[in-house]
Structure formats: structure tokens, C-alpha cells
C-alpha positions in Angstrom: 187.8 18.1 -33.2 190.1 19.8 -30.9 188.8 21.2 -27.6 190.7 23.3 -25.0 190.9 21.9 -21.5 191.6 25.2 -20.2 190.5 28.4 -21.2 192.6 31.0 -22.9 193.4 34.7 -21.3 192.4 37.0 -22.9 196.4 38.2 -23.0 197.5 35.0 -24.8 194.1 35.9 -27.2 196.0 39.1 -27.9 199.0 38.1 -28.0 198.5 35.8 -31.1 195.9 38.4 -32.8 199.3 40.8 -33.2 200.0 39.7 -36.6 196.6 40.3 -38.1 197.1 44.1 -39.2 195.9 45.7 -42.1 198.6 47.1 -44.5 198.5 50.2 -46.7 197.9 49.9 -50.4 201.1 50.7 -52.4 200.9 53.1 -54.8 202.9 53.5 -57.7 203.2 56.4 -60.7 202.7 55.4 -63.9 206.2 56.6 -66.0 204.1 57.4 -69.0 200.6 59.1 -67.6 202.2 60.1 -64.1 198.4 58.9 -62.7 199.1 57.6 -59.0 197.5 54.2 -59.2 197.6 50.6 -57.1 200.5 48.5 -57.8 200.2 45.5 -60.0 196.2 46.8 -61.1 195.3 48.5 -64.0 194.0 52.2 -63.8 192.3 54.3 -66.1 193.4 57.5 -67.7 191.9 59.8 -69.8 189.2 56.9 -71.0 192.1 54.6 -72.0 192.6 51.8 -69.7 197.0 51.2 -68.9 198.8 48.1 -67.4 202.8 48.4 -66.8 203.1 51.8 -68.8 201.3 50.4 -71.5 197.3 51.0 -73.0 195.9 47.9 -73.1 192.2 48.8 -73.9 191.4 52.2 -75.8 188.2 53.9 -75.3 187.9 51.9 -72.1 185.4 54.1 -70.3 183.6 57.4 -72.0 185.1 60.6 -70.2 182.8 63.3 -69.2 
């Protein structure tokens, strides 16, 4: 197992921990509903569940 002869500053620590960011969530509108939803998930609308401008599942979840 690898094992460091010399310790690390915390500056070269940092230095390679600049990559790791969090991104936003892209969020697309769907052309037929116009809901704002993730991008490449499925949303719900009006109790129908849509993929890619499509219904997939109707009566997906009861509305209120």
C-alpha cells in the first residue's frame, strides 16, 4: 500500500481538491406542458407522468 515519505501541505491538498465542485442541475422546459423539470428525468404534470415531451404513465400520481 502506498505511504507518503513526506507529508503533504496543506497548499498542494488544495490544490488538487480544485476540481471537486458541485455543479448546478440543468433544467429544461418541457415543449408540450412548459413544466421546468431536470434534464434527462421524468417529471410529473397534472397527475400524468412525461419523459422527452411524451406521457408515459397516465394517472401517475392522484392530484389534490
Amino acid at each position: 500500500m502506498a505511504h507518503p515519505k513526506r507529508r503533504h501541505s496543506s497548499t498542494r491538498r488544495d490544490k488538487r481538491r480544485t476540481h471537486y465542485k458541485a455543479t448546478a442541475v440543468t433544467l429544461s422546459t418541457d415543449a408540450q406542458t412548459g413544466e421546468v423539470h431536470e434534464r434527462h428525468h421524468a417529471h410529473v404534470f397534472e397527475g400524468n407522468l412525461y419523459y422527452k415531451g411524451q406521457m408515459v404513465v397516465e394517472n401517475y400520481a392522484k392530484t389534490a
